[in-house]
PASEBA-1860 file (N, C-alpha, C; in nm, 3 decimals):
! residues 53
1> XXXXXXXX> 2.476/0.497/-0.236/2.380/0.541/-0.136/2.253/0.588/-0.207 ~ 2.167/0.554/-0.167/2.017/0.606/-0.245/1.960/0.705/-0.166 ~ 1.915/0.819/-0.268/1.847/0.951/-0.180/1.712/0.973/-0.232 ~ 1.631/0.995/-0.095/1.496/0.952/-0.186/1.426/1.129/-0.240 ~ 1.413/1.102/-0.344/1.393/1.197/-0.465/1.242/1.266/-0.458 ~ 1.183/1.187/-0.347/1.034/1.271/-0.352/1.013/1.399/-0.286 ~ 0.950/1.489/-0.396/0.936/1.584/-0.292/0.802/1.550/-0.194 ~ 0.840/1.701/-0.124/0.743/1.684/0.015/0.701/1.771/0.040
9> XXXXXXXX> 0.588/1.819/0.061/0.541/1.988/0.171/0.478/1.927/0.277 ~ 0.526/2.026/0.381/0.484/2.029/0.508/0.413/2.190/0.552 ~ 0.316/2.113/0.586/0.194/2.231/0.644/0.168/2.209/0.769 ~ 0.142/2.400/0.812/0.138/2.391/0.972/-0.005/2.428/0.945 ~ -0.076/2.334/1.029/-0.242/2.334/1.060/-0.232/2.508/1.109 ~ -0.382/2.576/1.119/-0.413/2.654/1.175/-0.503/2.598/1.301 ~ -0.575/2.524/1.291/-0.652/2.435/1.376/-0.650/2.311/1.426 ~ -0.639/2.282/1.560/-0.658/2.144/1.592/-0.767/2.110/1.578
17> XXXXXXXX> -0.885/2.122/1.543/-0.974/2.013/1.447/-0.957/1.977/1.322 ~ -0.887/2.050/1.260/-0.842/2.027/1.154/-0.743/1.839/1.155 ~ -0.651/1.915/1.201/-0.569/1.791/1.252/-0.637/1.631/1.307 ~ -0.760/1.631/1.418/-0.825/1.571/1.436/-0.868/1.462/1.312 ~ -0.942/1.590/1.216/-1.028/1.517/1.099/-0.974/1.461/1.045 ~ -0.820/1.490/1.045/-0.758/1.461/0.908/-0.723/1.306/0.985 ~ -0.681/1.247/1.093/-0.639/1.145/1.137/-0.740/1.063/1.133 ~ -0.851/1.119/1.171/-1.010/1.051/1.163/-1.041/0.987/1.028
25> XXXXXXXX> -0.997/1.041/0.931/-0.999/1.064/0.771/-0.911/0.925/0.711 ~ -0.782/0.929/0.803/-0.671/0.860/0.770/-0.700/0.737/0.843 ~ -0.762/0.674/0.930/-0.830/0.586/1.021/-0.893/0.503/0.928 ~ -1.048/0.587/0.894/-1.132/0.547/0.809/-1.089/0.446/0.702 ~ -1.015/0.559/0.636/-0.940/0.497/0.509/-0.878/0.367/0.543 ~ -0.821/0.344/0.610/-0.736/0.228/0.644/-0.863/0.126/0.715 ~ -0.955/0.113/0.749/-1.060/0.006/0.781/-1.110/0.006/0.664 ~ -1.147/0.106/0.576/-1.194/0.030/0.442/-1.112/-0.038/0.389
33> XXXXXXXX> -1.030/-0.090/0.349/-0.934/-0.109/0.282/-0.914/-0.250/0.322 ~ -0.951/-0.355/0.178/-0.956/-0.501/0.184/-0.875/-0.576/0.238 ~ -0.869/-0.656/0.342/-0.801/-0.729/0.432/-0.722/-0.839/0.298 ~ -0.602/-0.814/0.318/-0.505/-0.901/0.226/-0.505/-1.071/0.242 ~ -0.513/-1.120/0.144/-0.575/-1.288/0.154/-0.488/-1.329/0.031 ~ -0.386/-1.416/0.115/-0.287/-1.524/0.019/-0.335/-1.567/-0.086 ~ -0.281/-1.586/-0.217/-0.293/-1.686/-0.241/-0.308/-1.841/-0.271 ~ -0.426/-1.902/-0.293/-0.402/-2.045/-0.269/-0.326/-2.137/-0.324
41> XXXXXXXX> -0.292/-2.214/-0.273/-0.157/-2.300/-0.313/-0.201/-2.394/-0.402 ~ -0.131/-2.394/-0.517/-0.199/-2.442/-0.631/-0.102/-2.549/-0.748 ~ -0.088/-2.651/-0.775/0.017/-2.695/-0.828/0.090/-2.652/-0.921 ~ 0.204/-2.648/-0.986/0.253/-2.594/-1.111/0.198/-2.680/-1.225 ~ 0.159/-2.597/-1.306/0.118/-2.650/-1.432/0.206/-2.612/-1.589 ~ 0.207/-2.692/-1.619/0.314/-2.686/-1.758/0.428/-2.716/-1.799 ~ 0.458/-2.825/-1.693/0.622/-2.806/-1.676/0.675/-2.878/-1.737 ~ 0.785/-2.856/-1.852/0.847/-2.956/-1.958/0.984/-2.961/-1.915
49> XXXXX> 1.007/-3.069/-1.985/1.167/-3.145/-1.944/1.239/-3.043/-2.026 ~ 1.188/-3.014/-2.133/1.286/-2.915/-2.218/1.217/-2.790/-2.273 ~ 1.298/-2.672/-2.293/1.228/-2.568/-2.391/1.225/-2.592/-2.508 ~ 1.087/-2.504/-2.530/0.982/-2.523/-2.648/1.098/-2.493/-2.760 ~ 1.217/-2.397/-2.754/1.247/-2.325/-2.881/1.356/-2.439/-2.933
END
């Protein structure tokens, strides 16, 4: 069974704007963040009938 080993703190806001910003914050971040693009499909190159050694 695997137990996951990270710790963690949990904080209680004093403010709901606080909370707000921070999601606002966490939003942001995630629209900047470069839209993932496959790689192109590309033939294999090098391929021998036998190893080199």
């Amino acid at each position: 069974m695997l137990a996951d080993d990270d710790p963690g703190i949990s904080v209680v806001l004093k403010e709901e704007a606080t909370r707000i910003r921070q999601a606002e914050d966490r939003e942001l971040k995630r629209q900047k963040k470069k839209v993932w693009v496959p790689l192109p499909d590309r033939p294999v190159t090098a391929q021998r009938q036998y190893p080199l050694w």
